[in-house]
C-alpha positions as CSV (number, residue, x, y, z in Angstrom):
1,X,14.5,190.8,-70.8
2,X,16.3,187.7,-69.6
3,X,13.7,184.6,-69.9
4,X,12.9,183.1,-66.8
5,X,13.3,180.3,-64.9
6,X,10.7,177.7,-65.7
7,X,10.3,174.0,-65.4
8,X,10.3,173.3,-69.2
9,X,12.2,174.2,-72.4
10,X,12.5,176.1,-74.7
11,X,10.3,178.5,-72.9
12,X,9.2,182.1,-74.5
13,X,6.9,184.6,-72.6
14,X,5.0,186.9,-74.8
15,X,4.0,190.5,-73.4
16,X,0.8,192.7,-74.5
17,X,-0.5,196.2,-73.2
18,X,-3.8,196.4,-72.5
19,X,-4.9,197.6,-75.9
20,X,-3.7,194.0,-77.9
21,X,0.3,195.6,-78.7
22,X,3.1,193.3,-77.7
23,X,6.6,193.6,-76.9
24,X,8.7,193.7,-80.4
25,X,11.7,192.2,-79.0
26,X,10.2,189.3,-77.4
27,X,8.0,188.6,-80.7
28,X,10.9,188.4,-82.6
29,X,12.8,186.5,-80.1
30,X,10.4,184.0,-80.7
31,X,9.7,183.7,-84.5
32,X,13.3,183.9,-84.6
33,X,14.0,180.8,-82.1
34,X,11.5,178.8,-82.5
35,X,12.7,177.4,-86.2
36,X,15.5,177.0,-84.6
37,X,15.3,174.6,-81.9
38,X,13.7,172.4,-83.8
39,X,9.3,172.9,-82.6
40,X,7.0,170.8,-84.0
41,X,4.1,171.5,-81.1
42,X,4.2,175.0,-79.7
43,X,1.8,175.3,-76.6
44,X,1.2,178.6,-75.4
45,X,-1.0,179.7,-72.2
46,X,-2.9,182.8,-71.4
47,X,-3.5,183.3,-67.5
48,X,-6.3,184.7,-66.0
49,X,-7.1,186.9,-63.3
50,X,-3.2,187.7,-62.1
51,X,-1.5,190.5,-60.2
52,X,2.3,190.1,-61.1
53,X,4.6,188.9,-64.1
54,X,6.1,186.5,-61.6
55,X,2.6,184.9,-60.3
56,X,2.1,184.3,-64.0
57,X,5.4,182.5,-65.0
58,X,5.1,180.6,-62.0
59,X,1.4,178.8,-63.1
60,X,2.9,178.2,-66.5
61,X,5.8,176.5,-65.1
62,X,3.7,174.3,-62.4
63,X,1.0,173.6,-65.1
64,X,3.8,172.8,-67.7
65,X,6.0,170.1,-65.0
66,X,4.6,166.9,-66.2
67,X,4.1,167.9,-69.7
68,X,8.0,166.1,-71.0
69,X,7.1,163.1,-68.7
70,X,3.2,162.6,-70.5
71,X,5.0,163.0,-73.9
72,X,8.6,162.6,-73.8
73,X,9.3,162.2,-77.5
74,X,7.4,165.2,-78.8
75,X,8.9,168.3,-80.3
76,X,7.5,170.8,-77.7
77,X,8.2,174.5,-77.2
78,X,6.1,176.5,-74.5
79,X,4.5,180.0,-74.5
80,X,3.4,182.1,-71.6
81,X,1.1,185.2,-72.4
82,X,1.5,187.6,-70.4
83,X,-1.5,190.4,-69.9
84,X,-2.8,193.2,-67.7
85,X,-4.9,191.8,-65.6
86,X,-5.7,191.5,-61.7
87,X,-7.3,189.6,-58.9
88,X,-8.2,190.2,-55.9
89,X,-6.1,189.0,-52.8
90,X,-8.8,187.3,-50.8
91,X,-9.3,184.8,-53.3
92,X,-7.8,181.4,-52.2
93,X,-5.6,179.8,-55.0
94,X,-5.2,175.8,-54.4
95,X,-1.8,174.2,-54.3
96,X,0.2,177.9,-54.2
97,X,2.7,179.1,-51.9
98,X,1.5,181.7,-49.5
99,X,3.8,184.0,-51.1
100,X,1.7,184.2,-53.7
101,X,-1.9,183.1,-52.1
102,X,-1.8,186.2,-49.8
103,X,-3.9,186.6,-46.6
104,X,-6.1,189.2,-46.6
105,X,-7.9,191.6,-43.7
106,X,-11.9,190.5,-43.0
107,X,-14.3,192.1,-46.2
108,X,-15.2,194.6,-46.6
109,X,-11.9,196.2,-46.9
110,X,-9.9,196.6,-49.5
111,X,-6.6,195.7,-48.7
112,X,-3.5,196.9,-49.4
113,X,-2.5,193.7,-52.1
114,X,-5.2,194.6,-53.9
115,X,-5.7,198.6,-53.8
116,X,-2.1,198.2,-55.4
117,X,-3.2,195.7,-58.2
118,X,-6.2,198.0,-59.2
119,X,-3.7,200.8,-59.5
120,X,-1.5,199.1,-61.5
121,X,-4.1,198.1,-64.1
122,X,-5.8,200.9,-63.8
123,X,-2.7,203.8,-64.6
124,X,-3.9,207.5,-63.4
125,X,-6.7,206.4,-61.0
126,X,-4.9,206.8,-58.1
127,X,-7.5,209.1,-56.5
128,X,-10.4,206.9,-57.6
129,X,-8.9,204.1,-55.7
130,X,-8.1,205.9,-52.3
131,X,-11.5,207.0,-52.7
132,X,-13.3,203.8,-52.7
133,X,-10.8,202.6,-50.8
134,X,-11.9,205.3,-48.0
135,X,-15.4,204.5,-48.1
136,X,-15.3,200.6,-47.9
137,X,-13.1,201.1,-44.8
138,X,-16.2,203.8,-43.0
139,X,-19.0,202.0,-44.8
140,X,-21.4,204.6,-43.8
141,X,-24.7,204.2,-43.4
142,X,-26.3,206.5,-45.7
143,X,-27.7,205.7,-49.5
144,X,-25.9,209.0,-51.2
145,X,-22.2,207.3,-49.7
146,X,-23.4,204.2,-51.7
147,X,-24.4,205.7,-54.8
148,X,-21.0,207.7,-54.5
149,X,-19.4,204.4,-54.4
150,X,-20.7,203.1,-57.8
151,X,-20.0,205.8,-59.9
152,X,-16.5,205.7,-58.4
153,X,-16.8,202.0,-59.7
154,X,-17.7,203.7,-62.9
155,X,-15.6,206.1,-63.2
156,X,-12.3,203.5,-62.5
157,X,-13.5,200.5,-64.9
158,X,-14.3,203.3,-67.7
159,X,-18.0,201.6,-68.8
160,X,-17.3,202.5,-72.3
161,X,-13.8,203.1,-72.4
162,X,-11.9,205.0,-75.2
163,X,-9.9,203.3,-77.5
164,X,-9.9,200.2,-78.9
165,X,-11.4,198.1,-76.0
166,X,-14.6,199.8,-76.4
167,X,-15.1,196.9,-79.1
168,X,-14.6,193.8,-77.2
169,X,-17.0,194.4,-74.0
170,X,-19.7,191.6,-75.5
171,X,-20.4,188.1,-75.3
172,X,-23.5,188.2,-77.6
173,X,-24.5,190.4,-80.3
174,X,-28.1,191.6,-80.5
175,X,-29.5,191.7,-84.3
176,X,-25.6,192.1,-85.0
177,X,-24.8,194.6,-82.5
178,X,-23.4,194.5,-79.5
179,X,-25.3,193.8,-76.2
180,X,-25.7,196.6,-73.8
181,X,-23.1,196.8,-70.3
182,X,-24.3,194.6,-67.4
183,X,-26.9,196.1,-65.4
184,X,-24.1,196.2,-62.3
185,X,-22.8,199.5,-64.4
186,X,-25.9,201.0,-65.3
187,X,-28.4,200.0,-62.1
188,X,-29.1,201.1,-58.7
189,X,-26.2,201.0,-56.5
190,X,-27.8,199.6,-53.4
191,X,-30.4,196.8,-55.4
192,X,-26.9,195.8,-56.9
193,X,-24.9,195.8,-53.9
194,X,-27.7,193.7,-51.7
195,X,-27.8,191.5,-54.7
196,X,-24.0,190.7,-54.6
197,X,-24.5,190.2,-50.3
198,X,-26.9,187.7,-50.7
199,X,-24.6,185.8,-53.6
200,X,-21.9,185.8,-50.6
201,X,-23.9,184.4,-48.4
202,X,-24.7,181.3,-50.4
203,X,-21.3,181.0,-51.6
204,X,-19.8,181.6,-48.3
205,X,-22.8,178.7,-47.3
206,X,-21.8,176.4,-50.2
207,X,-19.1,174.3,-48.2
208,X,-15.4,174.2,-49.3
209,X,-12.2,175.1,-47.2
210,X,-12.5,179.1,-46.4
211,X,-8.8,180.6,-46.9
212,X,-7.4,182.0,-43.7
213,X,-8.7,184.7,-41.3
214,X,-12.8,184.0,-43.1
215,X,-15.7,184.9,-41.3
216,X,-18.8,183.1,-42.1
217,X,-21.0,185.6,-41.0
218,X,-23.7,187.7,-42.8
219,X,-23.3,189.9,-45.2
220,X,-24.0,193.8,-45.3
221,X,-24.7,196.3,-48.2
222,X,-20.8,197.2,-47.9
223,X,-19.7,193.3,-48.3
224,X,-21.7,193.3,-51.8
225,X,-20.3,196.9,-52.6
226,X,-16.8,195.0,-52.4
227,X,-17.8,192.7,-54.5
228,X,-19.3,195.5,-57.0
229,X,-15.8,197.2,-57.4
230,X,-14.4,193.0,-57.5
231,X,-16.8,192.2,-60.1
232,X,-17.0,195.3,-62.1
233,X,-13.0,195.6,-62.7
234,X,-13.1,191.8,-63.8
235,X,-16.1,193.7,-66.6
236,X,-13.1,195.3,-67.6
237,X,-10.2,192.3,-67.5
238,X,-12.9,190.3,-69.6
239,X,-13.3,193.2,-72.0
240,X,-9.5,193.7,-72.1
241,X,-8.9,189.7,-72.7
242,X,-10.5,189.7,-75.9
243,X,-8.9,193.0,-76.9
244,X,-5.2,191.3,-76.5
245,X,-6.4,188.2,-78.3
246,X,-7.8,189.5,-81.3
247,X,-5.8,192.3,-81.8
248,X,-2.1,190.6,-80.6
249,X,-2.1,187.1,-80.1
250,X,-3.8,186.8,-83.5
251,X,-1.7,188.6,-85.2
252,X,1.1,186.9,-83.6
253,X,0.0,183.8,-84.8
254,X,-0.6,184.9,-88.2
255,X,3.2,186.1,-88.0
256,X,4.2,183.0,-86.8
257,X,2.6,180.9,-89.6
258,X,4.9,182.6,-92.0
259,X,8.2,183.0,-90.3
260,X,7.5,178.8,-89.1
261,X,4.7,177.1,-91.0
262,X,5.3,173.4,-90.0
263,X,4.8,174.7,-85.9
264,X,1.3,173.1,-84.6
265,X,0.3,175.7,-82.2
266,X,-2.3,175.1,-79.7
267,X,-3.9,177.5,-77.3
268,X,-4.8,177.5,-73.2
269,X,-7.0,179.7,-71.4
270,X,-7.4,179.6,-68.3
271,X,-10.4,181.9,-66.6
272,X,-10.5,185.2,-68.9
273,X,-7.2,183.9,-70.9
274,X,-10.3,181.5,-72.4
275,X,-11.6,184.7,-73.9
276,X,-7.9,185.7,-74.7
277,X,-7.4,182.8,-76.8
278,X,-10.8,182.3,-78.3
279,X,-10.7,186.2,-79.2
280,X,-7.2,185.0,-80.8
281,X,-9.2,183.0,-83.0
282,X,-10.9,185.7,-85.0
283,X,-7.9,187.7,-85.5
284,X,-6.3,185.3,-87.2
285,X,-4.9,186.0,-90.6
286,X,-7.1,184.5,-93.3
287,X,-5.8,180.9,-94.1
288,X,-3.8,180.6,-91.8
289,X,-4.7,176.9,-89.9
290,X,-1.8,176.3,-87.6
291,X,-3.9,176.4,-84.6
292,X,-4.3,172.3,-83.8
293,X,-6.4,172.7,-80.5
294,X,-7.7,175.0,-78.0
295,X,-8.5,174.1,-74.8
296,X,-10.5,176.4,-72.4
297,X,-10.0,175.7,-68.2
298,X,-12.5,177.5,-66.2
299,X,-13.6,180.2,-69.5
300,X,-14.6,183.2,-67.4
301,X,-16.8,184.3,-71.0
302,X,-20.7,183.5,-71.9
303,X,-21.5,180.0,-72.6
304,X,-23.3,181.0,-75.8
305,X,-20.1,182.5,-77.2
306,X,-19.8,180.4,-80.1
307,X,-23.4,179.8,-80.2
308,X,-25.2,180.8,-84.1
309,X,-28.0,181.8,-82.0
310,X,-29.5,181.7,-78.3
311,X,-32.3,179.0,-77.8
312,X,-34.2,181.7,-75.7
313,X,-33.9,184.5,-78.2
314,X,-32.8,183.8,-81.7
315,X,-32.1,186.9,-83.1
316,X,-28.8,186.8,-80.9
317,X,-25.9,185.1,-81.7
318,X,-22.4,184.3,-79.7
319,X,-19.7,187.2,-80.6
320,X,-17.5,184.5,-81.6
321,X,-20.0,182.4,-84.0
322,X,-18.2,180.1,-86.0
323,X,-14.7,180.8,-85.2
324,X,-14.0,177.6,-83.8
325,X,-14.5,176.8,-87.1
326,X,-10.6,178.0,-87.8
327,X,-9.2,175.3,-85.5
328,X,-8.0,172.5,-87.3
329,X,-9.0,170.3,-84.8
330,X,-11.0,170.6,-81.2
331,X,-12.0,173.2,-79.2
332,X,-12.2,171.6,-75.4
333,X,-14.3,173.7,-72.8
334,X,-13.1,172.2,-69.3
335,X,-15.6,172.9,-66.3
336,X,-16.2,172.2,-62.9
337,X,-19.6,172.9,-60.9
338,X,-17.2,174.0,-57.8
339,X,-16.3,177.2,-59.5
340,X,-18.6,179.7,-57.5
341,X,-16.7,182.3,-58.9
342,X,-18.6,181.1,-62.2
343,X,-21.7,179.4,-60.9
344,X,-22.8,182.0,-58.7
345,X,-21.3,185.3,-59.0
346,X,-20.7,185.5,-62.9
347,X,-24.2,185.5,-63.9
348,X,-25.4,187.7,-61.2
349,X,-22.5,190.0,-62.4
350,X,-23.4,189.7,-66.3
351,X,-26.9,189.5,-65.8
352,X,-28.2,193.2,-68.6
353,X,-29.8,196.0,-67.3
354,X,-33.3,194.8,-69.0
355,X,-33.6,191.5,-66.8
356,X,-36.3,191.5,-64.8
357,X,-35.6,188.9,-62.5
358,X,-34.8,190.1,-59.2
359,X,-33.0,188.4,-56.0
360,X,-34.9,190.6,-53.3
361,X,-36.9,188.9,-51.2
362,X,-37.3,185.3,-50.2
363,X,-33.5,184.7,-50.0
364,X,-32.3,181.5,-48.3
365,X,-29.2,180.0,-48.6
366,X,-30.2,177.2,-50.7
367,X,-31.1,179.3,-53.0
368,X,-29.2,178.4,-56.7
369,X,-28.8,182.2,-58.1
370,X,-27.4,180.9,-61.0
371,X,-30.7,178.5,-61.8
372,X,-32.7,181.7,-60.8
373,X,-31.0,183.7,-63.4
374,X,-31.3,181.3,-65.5
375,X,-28.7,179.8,-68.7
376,X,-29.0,183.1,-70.1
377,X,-26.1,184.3,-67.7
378,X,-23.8,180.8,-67.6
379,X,-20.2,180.4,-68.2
380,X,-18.2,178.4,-70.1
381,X,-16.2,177.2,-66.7
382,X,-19.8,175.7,-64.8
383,X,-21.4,174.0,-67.7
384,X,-19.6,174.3,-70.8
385,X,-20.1,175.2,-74.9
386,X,-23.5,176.1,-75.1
387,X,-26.2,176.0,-78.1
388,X,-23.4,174.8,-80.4
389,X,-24.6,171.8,-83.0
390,X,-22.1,168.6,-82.9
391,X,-21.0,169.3,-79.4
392,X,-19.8,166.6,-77.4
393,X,-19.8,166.2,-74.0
394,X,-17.7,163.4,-71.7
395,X,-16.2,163.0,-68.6
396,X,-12.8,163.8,-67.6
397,X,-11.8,159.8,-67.4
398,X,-13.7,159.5,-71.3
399,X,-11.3,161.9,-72.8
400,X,-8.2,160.8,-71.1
401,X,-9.3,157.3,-72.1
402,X,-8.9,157.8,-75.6
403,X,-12.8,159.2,-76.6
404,X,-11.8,162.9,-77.0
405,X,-12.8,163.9,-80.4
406,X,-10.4,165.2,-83.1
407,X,-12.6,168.1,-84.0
408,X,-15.6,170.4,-82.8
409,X,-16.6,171.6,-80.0
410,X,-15.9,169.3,-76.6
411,X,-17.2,169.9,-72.9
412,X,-15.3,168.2,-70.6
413,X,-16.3,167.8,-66.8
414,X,-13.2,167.8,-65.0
415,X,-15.0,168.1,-61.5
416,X,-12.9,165.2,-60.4
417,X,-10.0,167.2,-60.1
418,X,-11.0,170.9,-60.2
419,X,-12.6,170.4,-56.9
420,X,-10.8,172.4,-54.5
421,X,-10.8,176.4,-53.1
422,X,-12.8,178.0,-50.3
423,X,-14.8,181.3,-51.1
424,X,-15.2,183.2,-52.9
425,X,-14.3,181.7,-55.8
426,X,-14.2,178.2,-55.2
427,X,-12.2,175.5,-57.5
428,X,-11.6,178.6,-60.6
429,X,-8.0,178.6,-59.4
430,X,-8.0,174.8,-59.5
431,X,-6.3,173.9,-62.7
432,X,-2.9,173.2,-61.7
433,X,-3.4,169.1,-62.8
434,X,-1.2,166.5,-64.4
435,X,-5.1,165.5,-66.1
436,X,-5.4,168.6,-67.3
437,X,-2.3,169.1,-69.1
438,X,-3.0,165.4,-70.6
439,X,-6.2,166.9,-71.9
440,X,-4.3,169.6,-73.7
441,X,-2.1,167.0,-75.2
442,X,-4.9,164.9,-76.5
443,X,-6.7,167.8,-77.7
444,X,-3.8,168.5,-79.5
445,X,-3.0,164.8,-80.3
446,X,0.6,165.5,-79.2
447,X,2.6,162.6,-78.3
């Protein structure tokens, strides 16, 4: 495959299947390549929610522009990771073409972008899809159509798939072992569906630019249903992300080590690519310390990842507990309170089947869901690293000022920029920053 047209160079994209396996050819391509021209700082950058190859190559080439201007003398080499994932096409994604930000019929349909993205990344499902498809579009008023519609949900997101991905679902481990699904798989269909109405209503209520063709206007059992399927298969994207990290960019790294060991590599997430390339972290090779940074833009993964244990229960740790340990260097969580998509609808979507706390009853619209919930549900793209000791937190101007710290963990509020999208996700898609890429630079102390 012919590498494509980017804004920067030497440019590699590196392809995984949804269990972790990447594409031989362009593995080799690059351990073979990058020697050669001559790399001293590699960065490479795992997308997040995405639909096509061509939506993904065109963030890394938008977020990589200024990068040769902020530090024309390094020896810089670019990486795009490329991974099945989806999103849906009524989210609004700041500062891209409408080719690629596509308008969308009202909710709670499903529209035709993104009934073909869920069968895309979601191979032999066809009939699940045209299913749930069929229903959103009747929404009929009866409770047995709604329970029908969540095992559907089920059934399509495979709640404990086979293979290896069954192994990467968790955030947290509980006494060791991995926390139960999200009480969205495993609860009432309607109590979950209501739930995920009223969350619209307060994002939708929240302020922001709505993308074209929005309806402010109350939401129904069959709106939150929408978002069940939405929320459900990004259960299975997050789940998927770590897969691909551990398994393949890990081991990628680790190969890359010893076919280039003077190459500084240093890792960007964006969204569930943050769990990509934290997951890449513990399937590194032992030894191997050629990761200089990471650096994590809207993490769409638990707060507490990296935490040793949870302040509200600690017999539960972070699935990734000390693995930012094997960074030589910092690991830089960037957030933004404007992400809704984080703030709002993550922790009512990761919330476990064994919370008690309820949203029924005494809804307004200034309600804060995520304060209700509580920090048991946050993410690493609203508030940052969690319950780690040593971390430091600073503004966006403190770090591009010179303060960011050469090792540990690092929140950085970057509110000033990631500021922008209507609902419902708000600013997630709101990374595409010449600040942002100086932060991975610093992190990396590339110049």
């Amino acid at each position: 495959m012919a590498v494509p047209a980017v804004s920067v160079s030497p440019y590699w994209e590196l392809t995984f299947d949804a269990d972790g396996d990447v594409d031989g050819p362009e593995r080799n391509r690059l351990l073979t390549e990058v020697t050669r021209r001559e790399v001293r700082d590699l960065l490479v950058f795992a997308h997040g929610w995405n639909n096509q190859r061509s939506g993904a190559t065109r963030l890394y080439s938008s977020f990589f522009a200024p990068v040769p201007l902020i530090a024309p003398r390094a020896r810089l080499g670019y990486v795009g990771v490329i991974w099945p994932s989806m999103m849906f096409a009524d989210e609004p994604i700041p500062h891209f073409p409408p080719s690629v930000a596509v308008e969308v019929p009202a909710a709670p349909l499903l529209d035709k972008d993104s009934r073909h993205a869920l069968l895309e990344v979601f191979p032999g499902r066809a009939t699940v899809v045209e299913q749930l498809s069929r229903l959103l579009e009747q929404h009929p008023d009866d409770g047995a159509s709604l329970e029908e519609f969540g095992r559907l949900v089920r059934l399509l997101v495979e709640v404990r798939p086979q293979g290896p991905q069954a192994a990467f679902a968790a955030d947290t481990l509980a006494q060791g072992a991995p926390e139960d699904e999200p009480g969205m798989m495993t609860g009432d269909t309607a109590e979950v569906c209501r739930s995920f109405a009223r969350a619209l209503e307060q994002v939708q209520s929240a302020g922001g630019e709505p993308p074209e063709g929005f309806s402010f206007t109350p939401k129904g059992v069959w709106d939150g249903a929408r978002e069940l399927l939405r929320q459900a298969t990004y259960y299975a994207m997050k789940r998927r992300a770590g897969t691909v990290g551990e398994r393949g960019l890990g081991q990628v790294i680790g190969q890359l080590a010893q076919a280039a060991p003077g190459v500084r590599v240093h890792l960007v997430g964006h969204s569930f690519g943050g769990r990509l390339v934290s997951f890449a972290l513990r399937g590194l090779p032992e030894g191997v310390r050629t990761v200089k940074s990471v650096t994590l833009l809207q993490g769409a993964f638990s707060h507490y990842a990296f935490a040793a244990r949870l302040p509200e229960d600690p017999h539960t740790s972070g699935v990734l507990d000390g693995q930012q340990n094997r960074v030589d260097g910092p690991l830089v969580c960037c957030y933004s309170h404007f992400d809704s998509a984080l703030g709002t609808l993550y922790p009512l979507a990761s919330r476990m089947a064994d919370d008690d706390r309820s949203l029924a009853g005494g809804f307004t619209a200034n309600l804060d869901i995520g304060r209700l919930l509580g920090p048991r549900w946050g993410a690493m793209g609203h508030d940052g690293v969690q319950a780690v000791d040593g971390t430091r937190g600073m503004t966006l101007a403190d770090a591009l000022g010179g303060g960011l710290p050469t090792s540990g963990c690092v929140n950085v509020d970057a509110c000033a920029v990631v500021c922008h999208g209507g609902p419902p996700a708000g600013a997630h898609s709101d990374i595409v920053h010449p600040e942002l890429a100086r932060v991975v630079l610093a992190a990396g102390r590339v110049s």
